[in-house]
N, C-alpha and C positions, 0 to 999 in steps of 0.2 A: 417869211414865216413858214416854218412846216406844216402841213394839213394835220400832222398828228404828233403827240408828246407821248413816248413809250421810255420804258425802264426796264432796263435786266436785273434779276433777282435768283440767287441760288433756289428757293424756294421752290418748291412745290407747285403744279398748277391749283390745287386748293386746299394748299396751304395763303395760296397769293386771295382767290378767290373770298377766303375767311376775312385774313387781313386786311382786302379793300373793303369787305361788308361792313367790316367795325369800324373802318377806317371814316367811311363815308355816314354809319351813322353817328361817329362820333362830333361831325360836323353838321347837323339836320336834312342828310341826305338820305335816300334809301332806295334799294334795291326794288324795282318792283318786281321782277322777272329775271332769270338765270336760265341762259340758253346752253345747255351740252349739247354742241353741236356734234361730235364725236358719235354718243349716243343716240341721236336723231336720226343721224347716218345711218346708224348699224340697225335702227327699226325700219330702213328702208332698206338693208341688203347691201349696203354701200359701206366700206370700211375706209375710215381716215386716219391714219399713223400716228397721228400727234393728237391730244387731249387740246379742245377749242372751248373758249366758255364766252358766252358773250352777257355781260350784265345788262341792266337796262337800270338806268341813276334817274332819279329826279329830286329835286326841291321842290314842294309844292307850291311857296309861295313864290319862289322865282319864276315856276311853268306857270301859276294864273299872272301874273304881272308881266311876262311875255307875250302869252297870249292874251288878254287885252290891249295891247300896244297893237299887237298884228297876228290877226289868227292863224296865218298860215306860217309861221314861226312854230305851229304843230307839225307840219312838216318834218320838222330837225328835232322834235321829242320822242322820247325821251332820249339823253345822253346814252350813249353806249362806253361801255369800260369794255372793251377785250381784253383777254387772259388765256394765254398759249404755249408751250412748250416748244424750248427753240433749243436744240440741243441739249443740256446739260442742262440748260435752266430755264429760264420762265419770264414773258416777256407779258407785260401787262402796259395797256396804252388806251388811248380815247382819242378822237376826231379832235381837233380844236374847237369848238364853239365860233371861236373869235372869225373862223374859216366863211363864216356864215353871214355876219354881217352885213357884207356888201351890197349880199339881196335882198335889204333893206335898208336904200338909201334913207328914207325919210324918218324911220324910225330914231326917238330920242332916248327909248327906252333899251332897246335890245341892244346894239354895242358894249353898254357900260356891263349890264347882266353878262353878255358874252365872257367879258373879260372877267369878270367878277366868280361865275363859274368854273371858267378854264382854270386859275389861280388856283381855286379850292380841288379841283380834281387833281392839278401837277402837284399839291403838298400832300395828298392821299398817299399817292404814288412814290412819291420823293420818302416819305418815310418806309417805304419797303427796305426792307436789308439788299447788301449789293448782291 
């Protein structure tokens, strides 16, 4: 398994950035936080070429039902969605969840969640235009 699931998309970097917002609240997910990294940059005097966005996802009742299982499964909270310009188009991707698992052998809760999140983030994504 790959550490991470990405898609290319003719799109726009926020044109992409819009359509995962709606995308992920169309499914009871939301955006807590949106990082322009780009822009971060340039308030430190540092210029980066390519337009970087980093979302921050959660489901609130998936993060309390993980984090009572195993608090330090906040470790890996929230979800991050990256959205970046890669030539011509726009690459928008996320860590797997499911990548996480392991270090949580005894856990009975967090695998299924992993998987159950991973799913709804690659159908996000998966409905992006190519």
């Amino acid at each position: 398994m790959e550490f991470q699931y990405a898609v290319s998309t003719s799109l726009g970097v926020e044109e992409v950035v819009r359509a995962v917002t709606e995308g992920l609240s169309g499914v009871g997910f939301g955006v807590l936080w949106a990082l322009d990294v780009q822009a971060k940059l340039q308030e430190k005097g540092l210029d980066l070429e390519r337009p970087v966005r980093i979302l921050e996802v959660c489901q609130p009742a998936k993060a309390k039902e993980a984090l009572e299982d195993d608090v330090r499964i906040s470790y890996f909270l929230p979800c991050k969605v990256v959205v970046y310009q890669e030539g011509e188009g726009t690459i928008a991707g996320f860590v797997r969840p499911e990548m996480f698992a392991g270090f949580f052998p005894g856990s009975k809760v967090f695998p299924g969640l992993a998987r159950e999140v991973d799913a709804v983030l690659r159908g996000v994504l998966d409905r992006l235009p190519g």
